[in-house]
C-alpha positions as a Markdown table, in Angstrom:
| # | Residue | x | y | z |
|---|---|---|---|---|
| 1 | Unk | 0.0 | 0.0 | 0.0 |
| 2 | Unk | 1.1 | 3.3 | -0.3 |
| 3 | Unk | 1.6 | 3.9 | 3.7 |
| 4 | Unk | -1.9 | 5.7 | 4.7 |
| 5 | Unk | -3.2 | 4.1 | 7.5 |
| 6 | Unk | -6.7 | 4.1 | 8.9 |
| 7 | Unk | -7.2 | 6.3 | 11.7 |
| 8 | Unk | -7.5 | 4.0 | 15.0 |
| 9 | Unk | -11.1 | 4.7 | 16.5 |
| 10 | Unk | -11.3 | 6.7 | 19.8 |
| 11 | Unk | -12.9 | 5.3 | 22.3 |
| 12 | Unk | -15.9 | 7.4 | 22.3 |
| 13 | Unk | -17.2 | 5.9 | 18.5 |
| 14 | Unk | -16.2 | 2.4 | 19.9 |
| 15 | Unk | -18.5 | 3.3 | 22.9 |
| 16 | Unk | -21.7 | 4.5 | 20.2 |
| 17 | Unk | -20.9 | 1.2 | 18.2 |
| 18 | Unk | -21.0 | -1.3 | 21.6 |
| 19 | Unk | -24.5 | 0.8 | 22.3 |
| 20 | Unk | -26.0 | 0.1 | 18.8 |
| 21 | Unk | -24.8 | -3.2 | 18.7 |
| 22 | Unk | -27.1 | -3.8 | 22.5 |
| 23 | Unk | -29.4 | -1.2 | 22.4 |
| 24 | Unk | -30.6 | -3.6 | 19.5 |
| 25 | Unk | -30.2 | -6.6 | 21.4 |
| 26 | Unk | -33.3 | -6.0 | 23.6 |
| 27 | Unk | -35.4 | -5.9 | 20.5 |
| 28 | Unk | -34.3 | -9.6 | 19.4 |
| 29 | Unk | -35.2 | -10.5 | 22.9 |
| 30 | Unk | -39.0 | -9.4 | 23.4 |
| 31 | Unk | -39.5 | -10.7 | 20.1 |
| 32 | Unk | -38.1 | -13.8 | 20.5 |
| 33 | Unk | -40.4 | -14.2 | 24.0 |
| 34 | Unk | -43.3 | -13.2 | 22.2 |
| 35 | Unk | -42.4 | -16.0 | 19.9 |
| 36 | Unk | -42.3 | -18.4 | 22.6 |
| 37 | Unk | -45.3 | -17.0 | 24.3 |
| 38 | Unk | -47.6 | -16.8 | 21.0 |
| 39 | Unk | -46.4 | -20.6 | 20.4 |
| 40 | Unk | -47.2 | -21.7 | 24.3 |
| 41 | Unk | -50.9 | -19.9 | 23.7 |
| 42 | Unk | -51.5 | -21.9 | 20.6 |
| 43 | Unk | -50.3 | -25.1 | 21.9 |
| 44 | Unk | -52.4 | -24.7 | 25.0 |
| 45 | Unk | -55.2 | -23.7 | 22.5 |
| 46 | Unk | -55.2 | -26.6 | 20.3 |
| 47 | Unk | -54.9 | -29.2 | 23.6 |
| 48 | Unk | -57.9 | -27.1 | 25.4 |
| 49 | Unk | -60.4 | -27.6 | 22.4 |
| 50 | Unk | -59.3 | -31.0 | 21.2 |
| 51 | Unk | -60.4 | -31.7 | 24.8 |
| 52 | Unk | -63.7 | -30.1 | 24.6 |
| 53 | Unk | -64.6 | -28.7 | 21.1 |
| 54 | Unk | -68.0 | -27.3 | 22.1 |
| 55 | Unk | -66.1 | -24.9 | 23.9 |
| 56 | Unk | -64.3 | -23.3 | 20.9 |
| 57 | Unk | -65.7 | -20.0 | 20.4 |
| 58 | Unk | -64.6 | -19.3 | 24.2 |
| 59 | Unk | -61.0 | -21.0 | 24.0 |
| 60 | Unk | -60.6 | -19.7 | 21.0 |
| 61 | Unk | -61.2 | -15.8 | 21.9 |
| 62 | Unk | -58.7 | -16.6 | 25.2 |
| 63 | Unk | -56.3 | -17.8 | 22.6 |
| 64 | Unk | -56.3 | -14.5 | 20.3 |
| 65 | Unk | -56.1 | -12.6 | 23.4 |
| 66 | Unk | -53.4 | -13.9 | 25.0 |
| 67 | Unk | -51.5 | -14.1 | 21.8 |
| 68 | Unk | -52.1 | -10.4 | 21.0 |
| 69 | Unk | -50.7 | -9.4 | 24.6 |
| 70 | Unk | -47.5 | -11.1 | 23.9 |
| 71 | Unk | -47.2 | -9.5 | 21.0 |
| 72 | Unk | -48.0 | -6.3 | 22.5 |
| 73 | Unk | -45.6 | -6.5 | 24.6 |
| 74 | Unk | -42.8 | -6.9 | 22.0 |
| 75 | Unk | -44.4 | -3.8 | 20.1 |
| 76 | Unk | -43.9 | -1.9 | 23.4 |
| 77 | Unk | -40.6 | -2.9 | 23.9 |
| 78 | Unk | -39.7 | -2.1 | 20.5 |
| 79 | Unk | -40.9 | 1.3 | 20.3 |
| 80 | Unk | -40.8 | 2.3 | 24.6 |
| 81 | Unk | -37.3 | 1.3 | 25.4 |
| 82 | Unk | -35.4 | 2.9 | 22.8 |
| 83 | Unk | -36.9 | 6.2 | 24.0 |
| 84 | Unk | -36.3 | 5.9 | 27.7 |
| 85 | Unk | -32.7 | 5.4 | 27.3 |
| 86 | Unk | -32.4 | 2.2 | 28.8 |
């Protein structure tokens, strides 16, 4: 090469790049519960009614509704946390 070097980093802009790199992280993790929780709700779902299917209207609205709250509480993590500075 023709001897230019690439300026070392300072230690603030390593600092900004370790706080992207896990102020992201927290968004891979409520997602990922939600996942787990959505998955858990359906489960439960399907085992509930296979047990008694003339109680499918009323499992079935329990199901939706616990699977949007999990969800919810990714979208809040998603869009609350990275405001509060956490």
């Amino acid at each position: 090469m023709s001897g230019l070097q690439q300026p070392k980093p300072t230690t603030k802009v390593k600092y900004m790049m370790l706080a992207e790199i896990y102020g992201n992280v927290h968004i891979g993790l409520a997602f990922g519960g939600a996942a787990i929780g959505i998955g858990l709700a359906a489960a439960g779902g399907v085992v509930a009614i296979s047990r008694n299917p003339a109680q499918f209207g009323k499992i079935f609205m329990v199901l939706l509704l616990g699977m949007a709250m999990a969800e919810g509480m990714a979208f809040l993590a998603y869009v609350l946390i990275p405001k509060a500075g956490l």
